[in-house]
N, C-alpha and C positions, 0 to 999 in steps of 0.2 A: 915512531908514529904517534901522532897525537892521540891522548884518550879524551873519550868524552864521558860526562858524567850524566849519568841520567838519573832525576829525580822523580821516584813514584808519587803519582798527586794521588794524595788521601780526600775521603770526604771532610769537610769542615761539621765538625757538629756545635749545635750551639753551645753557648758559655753557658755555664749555670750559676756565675756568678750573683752578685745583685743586679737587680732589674729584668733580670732574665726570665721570660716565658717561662713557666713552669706548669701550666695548665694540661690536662691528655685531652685527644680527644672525646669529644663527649657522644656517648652511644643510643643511636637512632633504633626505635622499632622498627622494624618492619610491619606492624598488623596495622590493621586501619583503625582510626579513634573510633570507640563508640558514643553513640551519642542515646542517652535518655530520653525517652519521650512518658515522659508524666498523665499524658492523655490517656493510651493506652492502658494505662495500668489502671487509671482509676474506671476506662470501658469493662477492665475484667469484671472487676469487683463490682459494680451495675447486673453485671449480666450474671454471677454468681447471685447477688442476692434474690435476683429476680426468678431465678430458677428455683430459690429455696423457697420464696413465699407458692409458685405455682403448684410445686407438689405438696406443700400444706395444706393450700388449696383444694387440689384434690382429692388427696387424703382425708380430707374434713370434709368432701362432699360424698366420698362415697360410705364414710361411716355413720355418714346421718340417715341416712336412705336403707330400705329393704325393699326387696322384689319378693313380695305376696304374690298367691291364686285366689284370684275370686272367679263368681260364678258371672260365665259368658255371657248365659240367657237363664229365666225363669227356668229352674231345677224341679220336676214333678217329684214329689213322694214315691219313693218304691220304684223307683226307675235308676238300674246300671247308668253309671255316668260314665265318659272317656273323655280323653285330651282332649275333645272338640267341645268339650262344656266346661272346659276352665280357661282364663283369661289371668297375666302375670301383670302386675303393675309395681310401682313402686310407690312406694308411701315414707315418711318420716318416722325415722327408728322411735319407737315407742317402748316401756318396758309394762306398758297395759295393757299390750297388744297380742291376744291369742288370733293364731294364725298359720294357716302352711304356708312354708316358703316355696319359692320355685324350685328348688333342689326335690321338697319332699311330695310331688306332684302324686308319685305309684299309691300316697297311703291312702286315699281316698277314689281313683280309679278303681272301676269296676264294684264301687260300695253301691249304696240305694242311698237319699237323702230321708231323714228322717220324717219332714215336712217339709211341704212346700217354701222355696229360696228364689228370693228376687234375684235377678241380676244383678250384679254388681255386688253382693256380700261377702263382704271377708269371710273366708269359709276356716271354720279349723274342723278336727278329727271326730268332736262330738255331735255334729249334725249329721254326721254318718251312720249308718248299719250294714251289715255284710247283707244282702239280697235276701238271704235266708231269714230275716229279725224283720223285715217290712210288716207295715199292721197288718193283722190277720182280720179276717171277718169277724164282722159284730164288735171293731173294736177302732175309733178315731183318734186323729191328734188333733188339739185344742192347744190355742195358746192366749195367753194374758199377762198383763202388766200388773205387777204385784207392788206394793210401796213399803214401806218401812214398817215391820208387826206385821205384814200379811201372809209372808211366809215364816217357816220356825227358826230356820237357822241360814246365815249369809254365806255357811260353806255346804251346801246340797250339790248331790252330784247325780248324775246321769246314773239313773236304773233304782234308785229311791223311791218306795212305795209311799204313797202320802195321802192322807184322807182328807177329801175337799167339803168344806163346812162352808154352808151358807147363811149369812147373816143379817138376819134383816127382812127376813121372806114373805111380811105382807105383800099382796099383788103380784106374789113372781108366779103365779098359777097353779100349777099344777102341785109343787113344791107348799109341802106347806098350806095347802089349802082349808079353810075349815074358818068358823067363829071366831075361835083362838089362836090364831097360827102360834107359834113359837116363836122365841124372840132367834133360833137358829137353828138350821137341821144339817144331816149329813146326808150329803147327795150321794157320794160312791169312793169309793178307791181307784188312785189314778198310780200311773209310773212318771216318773218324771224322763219326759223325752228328751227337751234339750236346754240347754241353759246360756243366756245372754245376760253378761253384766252390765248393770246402767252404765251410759254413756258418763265423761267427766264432766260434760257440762251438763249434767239430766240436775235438775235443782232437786226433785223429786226423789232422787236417789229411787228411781225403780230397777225392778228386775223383770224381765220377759224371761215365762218358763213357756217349754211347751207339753202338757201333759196328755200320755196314751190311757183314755178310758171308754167305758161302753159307749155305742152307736146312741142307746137312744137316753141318753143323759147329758149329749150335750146340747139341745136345746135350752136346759133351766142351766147349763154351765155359761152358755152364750150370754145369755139374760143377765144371769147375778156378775157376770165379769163384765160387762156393760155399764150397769150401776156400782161395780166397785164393791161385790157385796160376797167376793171369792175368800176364805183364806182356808190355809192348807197346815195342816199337823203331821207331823213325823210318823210315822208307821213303822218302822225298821231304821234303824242304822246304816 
């Protein structure tokens, strides 16, 4: 019986002779391109800068600034004060500036001022007395603007005894009176009740003091601080 032959077909694979494809497949991402957007980037950096100058900003406005107490209303002598007689503002930091802050409101609650205080004064610690220290009887506070040589020294502190010399006492009356008068007399011994340094633009360079002495001496005080004819000598340390 006849045989038959049967031939297995193979796959043909290419020649790799010359001319022959040799290239592989070449390998595709899967992820999707990205694309840059150069806008964006320079939006951040915009908005970075601009947040660094606002809190410079900031920072530079709140360290110029302080929140003082001043006085609400007209402060009477010898009158407990409370939170309803001080008012907090803000002012331009100054390093001339004596002054309570709003934080130290308690240290002058419940004091007496020492004289009379407008509204609106930057108040600090030394126009105070505890209630107990208010003038006693037969005894005022007077104040005057002193200039340059009218008082003895530019560092006088609060509770310094000082003897008040009058200069110049023709016609101040009673002071002084006679043919001769003297070219200066001493009127009395005072305390030094509170002290105000001249302003930066005072050309004058004065000082406002306010001195605690007898009731009935300051009439001829009234007078000679009027004409400019007050000065005052150390008594004590």
């Amino acid at each position: 019986m006849p045989t038959t032959l049967h031939r297995s077909r193979t796959r043909s694979r290419p020649s790799l002779g010359d001319g022959a494809a040799d290239a592989e497949t070449p390998v595709v991402s899967l992820d999707a391109p990205t694309r840059r957007r150069p806008s964006w980037v320079v939006a951040g950096v915009v908005l970075v800068a601009m947040a660094a100058l606002l809190g410079a900003y900031v920072f530079n406005a709140a360290t110029d600034t302080i929140r003082i107490v001043v006085a609400a209303d007209t402060l009477a002598p010898g009158e407990s004060i409370g939170a309803d007689d001080l008012r907090v503002v803000e002012l331009g930091r100054t390093g001339d500036l004596r002054a309570i802050t709003a934080e130290q409101q308690e240290l002058v609650i419940g004091l007496a001022p020492r004289a009379e205080i407008p509204a609106g004064t930057v108040l600090n610690t030394s126009l105070f007395v505890p209630t107990s220290e208010v003038v006693t009887s037969g005894k005022v506070v007077v104040g005057a603007s002193f200039g340059a040589g009218a008082i003895p020294t530019a560092s006088m502190s609060v509770g310094q005894t000082v003897r008040v010399i009058i200069v110049g006492t023709d016609g101040l009356g009673a002071v002084g009176a006679g043919d001769d008068p003297p070219d200066a007399v001493v009127l009395g011994d005072a305390a030094v009740w509170s002290i105000e340094g001249a302003a930066s633009d005072n050309v004058a360079n004065e000082t406002w003091l306010s001195l605690l002495l007898d009731a009935d001496l300051q009439t001829d005080f009234a007078q000679a601080a009027a004409q400019d004819r007050i000065r005052l000598a150390l008594v004590d340390a």
